[in-house]
C-alpha positions as CSV (number, residue, x, y, z in Angstrom):
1,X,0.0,0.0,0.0
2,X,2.7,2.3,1.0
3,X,4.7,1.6,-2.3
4,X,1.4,2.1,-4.1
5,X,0.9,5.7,-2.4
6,X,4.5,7.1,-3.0
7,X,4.2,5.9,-6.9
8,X,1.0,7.9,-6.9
9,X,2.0,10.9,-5.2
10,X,4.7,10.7,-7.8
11,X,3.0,10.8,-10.6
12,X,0.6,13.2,-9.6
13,X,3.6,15.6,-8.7
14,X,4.4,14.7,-12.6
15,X,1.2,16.0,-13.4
16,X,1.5,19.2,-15.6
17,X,0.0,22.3,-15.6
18,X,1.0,24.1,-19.1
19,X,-1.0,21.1,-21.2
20,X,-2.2,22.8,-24.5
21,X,-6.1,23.0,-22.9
22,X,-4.9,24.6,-20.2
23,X,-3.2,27.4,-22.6
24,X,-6.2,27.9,-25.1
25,X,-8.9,27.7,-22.8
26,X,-7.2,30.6,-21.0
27,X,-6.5,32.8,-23.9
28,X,-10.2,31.9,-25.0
29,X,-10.9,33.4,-21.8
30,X,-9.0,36.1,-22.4
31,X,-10.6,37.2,-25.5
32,X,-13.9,36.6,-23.9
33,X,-13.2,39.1,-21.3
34,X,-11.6,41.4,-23.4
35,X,-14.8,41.6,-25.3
36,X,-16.4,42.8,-22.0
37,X,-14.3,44.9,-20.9
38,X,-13.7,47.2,-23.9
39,X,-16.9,48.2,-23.8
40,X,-17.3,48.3,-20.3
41,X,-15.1,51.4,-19.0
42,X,-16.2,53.6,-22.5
43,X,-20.1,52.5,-22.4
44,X,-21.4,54.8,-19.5
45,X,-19.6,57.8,-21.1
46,X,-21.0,57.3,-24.7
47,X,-24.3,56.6,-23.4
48,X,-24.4,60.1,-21.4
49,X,-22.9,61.7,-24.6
50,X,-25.5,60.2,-27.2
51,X,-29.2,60.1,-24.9
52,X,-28.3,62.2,-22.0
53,X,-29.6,60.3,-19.1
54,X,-29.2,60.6,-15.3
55,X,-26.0,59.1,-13.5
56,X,-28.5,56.6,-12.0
57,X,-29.5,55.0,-15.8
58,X,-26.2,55.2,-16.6
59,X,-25.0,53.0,-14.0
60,X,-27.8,50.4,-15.1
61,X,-25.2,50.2,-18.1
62,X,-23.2,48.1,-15.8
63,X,-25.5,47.1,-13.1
64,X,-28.0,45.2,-16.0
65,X,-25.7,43.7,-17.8
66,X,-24.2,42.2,-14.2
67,X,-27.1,41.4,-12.7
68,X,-28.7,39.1,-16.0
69,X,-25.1,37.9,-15.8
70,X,-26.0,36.8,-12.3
71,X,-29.2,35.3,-12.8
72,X,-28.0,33.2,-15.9
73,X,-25.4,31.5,-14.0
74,X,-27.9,30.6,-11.3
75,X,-30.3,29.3,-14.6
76,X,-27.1,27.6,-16.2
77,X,-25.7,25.1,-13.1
78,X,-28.3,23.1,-13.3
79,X,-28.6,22.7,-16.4
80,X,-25.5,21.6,-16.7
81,X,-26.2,18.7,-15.0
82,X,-29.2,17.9,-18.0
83,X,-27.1,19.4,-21.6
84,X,-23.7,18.8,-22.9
85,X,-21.5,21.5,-21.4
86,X,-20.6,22.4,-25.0
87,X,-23.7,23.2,-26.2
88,X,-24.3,25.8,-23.6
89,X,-20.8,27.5,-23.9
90,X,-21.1,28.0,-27.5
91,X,-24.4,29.0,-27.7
92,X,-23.1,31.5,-24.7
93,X,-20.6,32.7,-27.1
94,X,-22.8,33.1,-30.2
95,X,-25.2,35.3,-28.0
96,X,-22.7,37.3,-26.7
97,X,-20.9,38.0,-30.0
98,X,-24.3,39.0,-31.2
99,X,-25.7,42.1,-28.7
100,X,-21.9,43.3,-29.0
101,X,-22.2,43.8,-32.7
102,X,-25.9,45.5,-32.3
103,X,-24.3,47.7,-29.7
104,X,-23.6,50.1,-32.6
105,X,-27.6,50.4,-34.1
106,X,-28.8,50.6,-30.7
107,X,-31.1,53.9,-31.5
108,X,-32.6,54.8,-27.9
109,X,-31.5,53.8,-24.0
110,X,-34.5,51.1,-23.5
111,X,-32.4,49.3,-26.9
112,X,-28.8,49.8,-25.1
113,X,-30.2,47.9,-22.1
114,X,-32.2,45.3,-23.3
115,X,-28.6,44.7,-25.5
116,X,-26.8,44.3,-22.1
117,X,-29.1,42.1,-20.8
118,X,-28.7,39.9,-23.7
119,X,-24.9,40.1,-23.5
120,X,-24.8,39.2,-20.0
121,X,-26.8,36.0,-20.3
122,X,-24.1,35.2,-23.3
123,X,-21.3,36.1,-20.7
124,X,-22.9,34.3,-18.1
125,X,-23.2,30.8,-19.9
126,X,-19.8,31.2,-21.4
127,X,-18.3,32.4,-17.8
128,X,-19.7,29.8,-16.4
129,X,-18.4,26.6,-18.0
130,X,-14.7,27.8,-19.2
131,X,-13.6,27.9,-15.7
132,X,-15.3,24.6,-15.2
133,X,-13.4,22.9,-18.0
134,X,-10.2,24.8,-16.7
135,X,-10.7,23.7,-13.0
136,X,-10.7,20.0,-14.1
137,X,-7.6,19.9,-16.2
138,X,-5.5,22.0,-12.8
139,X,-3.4,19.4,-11.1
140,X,-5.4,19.1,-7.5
141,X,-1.7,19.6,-5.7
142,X,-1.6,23.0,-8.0
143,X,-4.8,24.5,-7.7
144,X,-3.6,27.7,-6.8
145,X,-1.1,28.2,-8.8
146,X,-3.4,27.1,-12.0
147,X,-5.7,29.2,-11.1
148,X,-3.3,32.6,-10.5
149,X,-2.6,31.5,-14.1
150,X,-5.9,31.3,-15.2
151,X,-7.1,34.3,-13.7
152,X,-4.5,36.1,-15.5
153,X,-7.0,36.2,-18.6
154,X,-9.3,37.9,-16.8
155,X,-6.9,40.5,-14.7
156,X,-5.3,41.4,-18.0
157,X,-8.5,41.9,-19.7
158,X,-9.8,44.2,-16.9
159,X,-6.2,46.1,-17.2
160,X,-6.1,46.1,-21.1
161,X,-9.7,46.0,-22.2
162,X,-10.8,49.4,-20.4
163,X,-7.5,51.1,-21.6
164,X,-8.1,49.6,-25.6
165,X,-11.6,50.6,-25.5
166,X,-10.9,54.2,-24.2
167,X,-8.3,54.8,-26.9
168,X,-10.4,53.3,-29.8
169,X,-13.8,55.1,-28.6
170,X,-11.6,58.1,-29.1
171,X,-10.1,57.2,-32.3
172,X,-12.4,55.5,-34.6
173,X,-15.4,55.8,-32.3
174,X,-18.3,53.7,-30.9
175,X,-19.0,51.2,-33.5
176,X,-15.7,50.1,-34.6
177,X,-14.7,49.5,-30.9
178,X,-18.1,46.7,-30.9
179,X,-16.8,45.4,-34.1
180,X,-13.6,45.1,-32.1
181,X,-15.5,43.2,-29.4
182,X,-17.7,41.1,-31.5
183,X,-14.4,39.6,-33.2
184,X,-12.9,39.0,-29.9
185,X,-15.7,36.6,-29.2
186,X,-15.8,34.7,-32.5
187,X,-12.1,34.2,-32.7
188,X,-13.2,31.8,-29.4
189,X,-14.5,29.5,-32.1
190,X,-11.8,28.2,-33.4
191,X,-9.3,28.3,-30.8
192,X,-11.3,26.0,-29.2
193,X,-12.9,23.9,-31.8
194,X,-10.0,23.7,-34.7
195,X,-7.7,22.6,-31.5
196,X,-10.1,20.0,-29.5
197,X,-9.1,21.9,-26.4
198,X,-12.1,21.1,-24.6
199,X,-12.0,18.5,-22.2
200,X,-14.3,15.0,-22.5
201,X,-17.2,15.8,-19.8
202,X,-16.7,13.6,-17.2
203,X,-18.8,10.7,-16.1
204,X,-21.6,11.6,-13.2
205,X,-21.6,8.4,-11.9
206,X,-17.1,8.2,-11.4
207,X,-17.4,12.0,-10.5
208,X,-19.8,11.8,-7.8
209,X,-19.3,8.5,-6.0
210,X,-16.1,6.7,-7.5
211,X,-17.0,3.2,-6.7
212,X,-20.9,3.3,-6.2
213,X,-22.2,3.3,-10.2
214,X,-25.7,3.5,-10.0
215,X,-26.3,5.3,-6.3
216,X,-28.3,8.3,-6.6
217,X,-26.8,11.4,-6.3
218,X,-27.8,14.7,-4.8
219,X,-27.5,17.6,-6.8
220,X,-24.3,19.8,-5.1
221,X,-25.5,22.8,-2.9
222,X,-24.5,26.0,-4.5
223,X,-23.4,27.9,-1.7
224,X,-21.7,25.9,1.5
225,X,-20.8,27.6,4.4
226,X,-16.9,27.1,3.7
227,X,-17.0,28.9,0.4
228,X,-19.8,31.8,2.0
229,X,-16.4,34.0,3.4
230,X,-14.5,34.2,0.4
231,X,-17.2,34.9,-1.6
232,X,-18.3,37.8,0.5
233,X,-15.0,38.8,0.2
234,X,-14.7,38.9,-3.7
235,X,-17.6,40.6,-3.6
236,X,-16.4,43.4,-1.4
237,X,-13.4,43.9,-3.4
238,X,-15.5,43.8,-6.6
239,X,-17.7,46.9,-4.9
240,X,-14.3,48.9,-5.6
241,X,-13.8,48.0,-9.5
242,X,-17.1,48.6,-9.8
243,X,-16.0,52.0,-9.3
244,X,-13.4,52.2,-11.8
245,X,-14.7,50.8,-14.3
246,X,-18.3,53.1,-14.1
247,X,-17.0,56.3,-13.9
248,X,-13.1,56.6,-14.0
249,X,-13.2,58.3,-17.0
250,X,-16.0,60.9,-16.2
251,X,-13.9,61.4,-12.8
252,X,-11.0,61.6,-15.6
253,X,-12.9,64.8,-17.2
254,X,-13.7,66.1,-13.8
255,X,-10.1,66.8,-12.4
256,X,-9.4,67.5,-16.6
257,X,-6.7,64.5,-16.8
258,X,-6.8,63.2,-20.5
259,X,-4.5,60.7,-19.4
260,X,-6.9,59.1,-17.1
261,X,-6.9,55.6,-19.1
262,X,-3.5,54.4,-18.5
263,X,-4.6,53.4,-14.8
264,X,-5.8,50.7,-16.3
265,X,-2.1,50.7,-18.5
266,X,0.1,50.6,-14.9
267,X,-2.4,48.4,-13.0
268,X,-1.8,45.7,-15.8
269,X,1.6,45.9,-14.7
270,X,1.8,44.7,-11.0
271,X,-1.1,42.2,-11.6
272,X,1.1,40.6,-14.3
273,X,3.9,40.3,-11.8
274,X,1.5,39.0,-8.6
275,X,-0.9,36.7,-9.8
276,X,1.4,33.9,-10.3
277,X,3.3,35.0,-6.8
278,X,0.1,35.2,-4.8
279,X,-1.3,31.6,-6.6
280,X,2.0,29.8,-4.8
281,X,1.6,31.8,-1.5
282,X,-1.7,31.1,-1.3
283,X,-0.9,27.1,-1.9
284,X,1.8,27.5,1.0
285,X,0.5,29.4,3.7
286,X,-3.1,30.1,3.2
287,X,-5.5,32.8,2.8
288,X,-4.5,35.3,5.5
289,X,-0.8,35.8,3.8
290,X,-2.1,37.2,0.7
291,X,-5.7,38.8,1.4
292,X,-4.9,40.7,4.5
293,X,-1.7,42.8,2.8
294,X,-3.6,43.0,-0.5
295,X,-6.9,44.6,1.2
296,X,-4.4,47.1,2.7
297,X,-2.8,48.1,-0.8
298,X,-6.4,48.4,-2.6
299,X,-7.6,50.6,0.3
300,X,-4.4,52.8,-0.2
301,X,-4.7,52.7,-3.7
302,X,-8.4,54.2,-3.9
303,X,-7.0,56.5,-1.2
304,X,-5.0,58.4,-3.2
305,X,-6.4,58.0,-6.9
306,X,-9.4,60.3,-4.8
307,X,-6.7,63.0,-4.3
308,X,-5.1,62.6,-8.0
309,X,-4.6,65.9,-10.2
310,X,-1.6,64.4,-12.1
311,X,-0.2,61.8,-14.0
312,X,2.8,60.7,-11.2
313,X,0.2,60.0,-8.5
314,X,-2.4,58.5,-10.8
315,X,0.6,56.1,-11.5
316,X,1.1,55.1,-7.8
317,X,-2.6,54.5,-7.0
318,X,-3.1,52.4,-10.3
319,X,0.2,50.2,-9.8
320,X,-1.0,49.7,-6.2
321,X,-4.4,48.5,-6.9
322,X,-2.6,46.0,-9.6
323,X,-1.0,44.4,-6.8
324,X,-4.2,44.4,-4.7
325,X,-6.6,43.1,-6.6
326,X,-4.4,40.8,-8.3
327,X,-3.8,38.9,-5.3
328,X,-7.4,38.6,-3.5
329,X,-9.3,37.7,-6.8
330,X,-7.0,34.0,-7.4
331,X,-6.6,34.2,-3.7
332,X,-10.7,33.9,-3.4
333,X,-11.1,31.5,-6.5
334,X,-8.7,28.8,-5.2
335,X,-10.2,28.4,-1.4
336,X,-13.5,28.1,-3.0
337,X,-12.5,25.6,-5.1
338,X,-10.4,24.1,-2.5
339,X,-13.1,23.6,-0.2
340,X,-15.2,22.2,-2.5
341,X,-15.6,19.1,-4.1
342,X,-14.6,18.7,-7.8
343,X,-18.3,17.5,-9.2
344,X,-19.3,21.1,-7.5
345,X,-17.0,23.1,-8.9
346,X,-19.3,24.2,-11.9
347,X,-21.6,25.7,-9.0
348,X,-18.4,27.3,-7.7
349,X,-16.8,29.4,-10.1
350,X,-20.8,30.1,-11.2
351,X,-20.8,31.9,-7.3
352,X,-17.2,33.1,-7.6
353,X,-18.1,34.8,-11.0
354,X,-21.4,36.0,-9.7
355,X,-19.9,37.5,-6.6
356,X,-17.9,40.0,-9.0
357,X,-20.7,40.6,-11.4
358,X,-22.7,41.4,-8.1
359,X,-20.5,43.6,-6.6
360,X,-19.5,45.4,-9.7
361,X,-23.3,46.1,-10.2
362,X,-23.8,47.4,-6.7
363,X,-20.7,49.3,-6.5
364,X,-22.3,51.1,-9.6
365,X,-25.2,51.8,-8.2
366,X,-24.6,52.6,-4.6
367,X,-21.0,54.8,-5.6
368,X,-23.0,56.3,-8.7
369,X,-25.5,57.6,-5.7
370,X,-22.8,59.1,-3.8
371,X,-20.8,60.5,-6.9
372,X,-24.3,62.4,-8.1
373,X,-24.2,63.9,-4.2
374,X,-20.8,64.7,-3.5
375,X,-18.7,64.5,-6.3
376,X,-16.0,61.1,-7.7
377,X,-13.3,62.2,-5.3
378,X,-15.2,61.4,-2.1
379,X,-17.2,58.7,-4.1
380,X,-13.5,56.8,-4.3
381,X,-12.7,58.0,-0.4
382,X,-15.8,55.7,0.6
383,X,-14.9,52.9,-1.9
384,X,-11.7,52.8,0.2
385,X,-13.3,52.3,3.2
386,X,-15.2,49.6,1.4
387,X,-11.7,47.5,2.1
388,X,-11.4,48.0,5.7
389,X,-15.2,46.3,6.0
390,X,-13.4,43.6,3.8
391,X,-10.3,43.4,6.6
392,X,-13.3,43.5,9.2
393,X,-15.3,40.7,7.7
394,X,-12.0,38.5,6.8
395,X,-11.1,38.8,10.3
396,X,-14.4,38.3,12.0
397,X,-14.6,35.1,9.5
398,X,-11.5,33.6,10.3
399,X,-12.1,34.4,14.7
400,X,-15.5,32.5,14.1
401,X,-14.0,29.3,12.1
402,X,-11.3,28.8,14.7
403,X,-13.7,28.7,17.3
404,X,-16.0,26.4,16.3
405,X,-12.8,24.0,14.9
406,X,-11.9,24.8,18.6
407,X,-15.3,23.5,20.0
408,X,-15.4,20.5,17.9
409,X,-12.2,19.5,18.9
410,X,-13.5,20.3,22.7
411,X,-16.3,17.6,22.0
412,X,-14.0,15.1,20.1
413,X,-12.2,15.3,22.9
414,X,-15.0,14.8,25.6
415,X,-15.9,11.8,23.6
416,X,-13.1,10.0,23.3
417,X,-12.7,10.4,27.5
């Protein structure tokens, strides 16, 4: 038995991570989010330009296309469990690619959100089952690791996408920039079906109870208390992009900085260089070595971008919130999935997706109300506060978990006397 375990444990540490699914499904992710995020960061602005709405409408730019993000997901896990995986990601993709292009002949603001609504049931199909396929290809002994990886498709394409769609929205204007994101989405297509990159589906019956074919099976719980903490937390972090991505550039014409996009340029950078670096500190020491100093930076990021007039400090608050927010968003992803069986992990990153769609629509909505009263600079003071609540909740999480690990052992204890 012994010689039986090491051989395994061998081979699994021969198990490797850069297979040629693991590559294309995350540059197909990539392009997905780029997609989004193009469009994301110029939309509110060219919406206020061309119908002239209130701020509150114009954060239903983002909070619509979130929130039908959000209920799609719920729609899509289990269905799952009922239609080939495949069938729902590329008819996600198809849907997706289709509002983006009629984006551009959208002639009144009813048409612009009944297109993001559209979109995000697209997104949230697709969203849903790439990291699905992506989670089951990650050596288990890697999982954070794979997924710092991973998530680097979606950090980049928050980084890059708002910065490309700023500089084509002023360029060429509004409908070249969703002809740019329609083709994003379409060149998923092939990658993925030209290459075979998508993984068999796996058998319910080996996936669920190895050794029982035939037993019933429960369909997984979508929300367990392990995962609840993490999730709350990607969600309070996601309150903060929100932020960024709604109305950095209008703050950008308030203080009169042109140059307002490349935050998005510099925050590319550090998350580049701390994704993979908080993925393997995260596998060796756990949650609290990489969330707690990240929450910090983020809150001393938003800190200063609200007292930014030039470029030099728009530079430090962007390169700190790189480092930030690429550390807590893998960070979050792997203990979900970590606590969490595999055949749930569908249900998983379908939470861990909407807990970012969520709090990207709320941040929105509730900073778009305190922008309209008091202005973007003490809108982004509060959105820094938002992290010491996430320091609060992480730590009132973690005192609660010990204790009642520390009770059970108490009773294991009494037991056993």
């Amino acid at each position: 038995m012994n010689i039986n375990n090491q051989a395994s444990g061998q081979i699994e540490k021969a198990e490797p991570l850069w297979t040629k699914s693991f590559i294309l499904l995350t540059v197909s992710y990539l392009l997905l989010f780029l997609s989004l995020q193009m469009l994301l960061s110029p939309f509110p602005a060219y919406v206020k330009e061309r119908f002239h709405p209130g701020d509150f409408l114009v954060s239903m730019v983002t909070s619509l296309f979130a929130l039908s993000a959000i209920c799609t997901r719920l729609a899509v896990v289990p269905v799952l469990r009922k239609v080939h995986r495949n069938i729902v990601l590329f008819t996600g993709l198809i849907i997706a690619a289709a509002a983006t292009f009629l984006y551009g002949f959208a002639g009144s603001i009813g048409a612009v959100l009944a297109l993001r609504v559209m979109f995000g049931i697209g997104f949230g199909m697709a969203s849903t089952v790439m990291p699905t396929l992506v989670s089951q290809i990650i050596p288990k002994q890697r999982l954070g690791e794979g997924i710092g990886y991973f998530g680097l498709s979606t950090s980049l394409a928050m980084s890059f996408g708002p910065m490309i769609g700023l500089t084509v929205m002023d360029g060429y204007g509004f409908k070249p920039l969703t002809n740019a994101g329609t083709l994003a989405v379409l060149l998923i297509l092939p990658v993925l079906l030209l290459t075979r990159s998508v993984p068999p589906q796996p058998a319910r019956t080996q996936e669920h109870h190895a050794g029982s074919p035939g037993k019933h099976v429960k369909p997984p719980r979508y929300i367990n208390r392990k995962i609840a903490l993490p999730a709350l937390l990607n969600t309070l972090m996601s309150l903060t992009y929100g932020s960024l991505l709604g109305f950095l550039a209008l703050y950008g014409k308030e203080i009169h900085l042109a140059q307002i996009g490349l935050f998005f340029l510099f925050n590319a950078i550090t998350v580049l260089i701390i994704r993979p670096v908080s993925g393997r500190l995260f596998d060796s020491k756990g949650p609290a070595a990489v969330l707690v100093p990240a929450g910090i930076i983020v809150f001393a990021s938003l800190f200063l971008l609200s007292y930014v007039h030039g470029l030099p400090l728009l530079i430090v608050s962007a390169l700190l919130y790189g480092l930030g927010f690429g550390a807590i968003q893998p960070a979050t992803q792997a203990w979900m999935l970590r606590e969490s069986p595999s055949y749930s992990h569908g249900a998983v990153n379908s939470l861990f997706y909407n807990s970012i769609d969520f709090g990207v629509a709320a941040g929105s909505m509730l900073l778009g109300i305190v922008a309209s009263h008091s202005g973007y600079a003490v809108m982004y003071r509060w959105s820094a506060c938002n992290m010491l609540l996430f320091l609060a909740v992480f730590a009132i999480g973690r005192l609660l978990s010990r204790s009642k690990h520390a009770v059970a052992e108490d009773v294991t204890s009494n037991d056993k006397g």
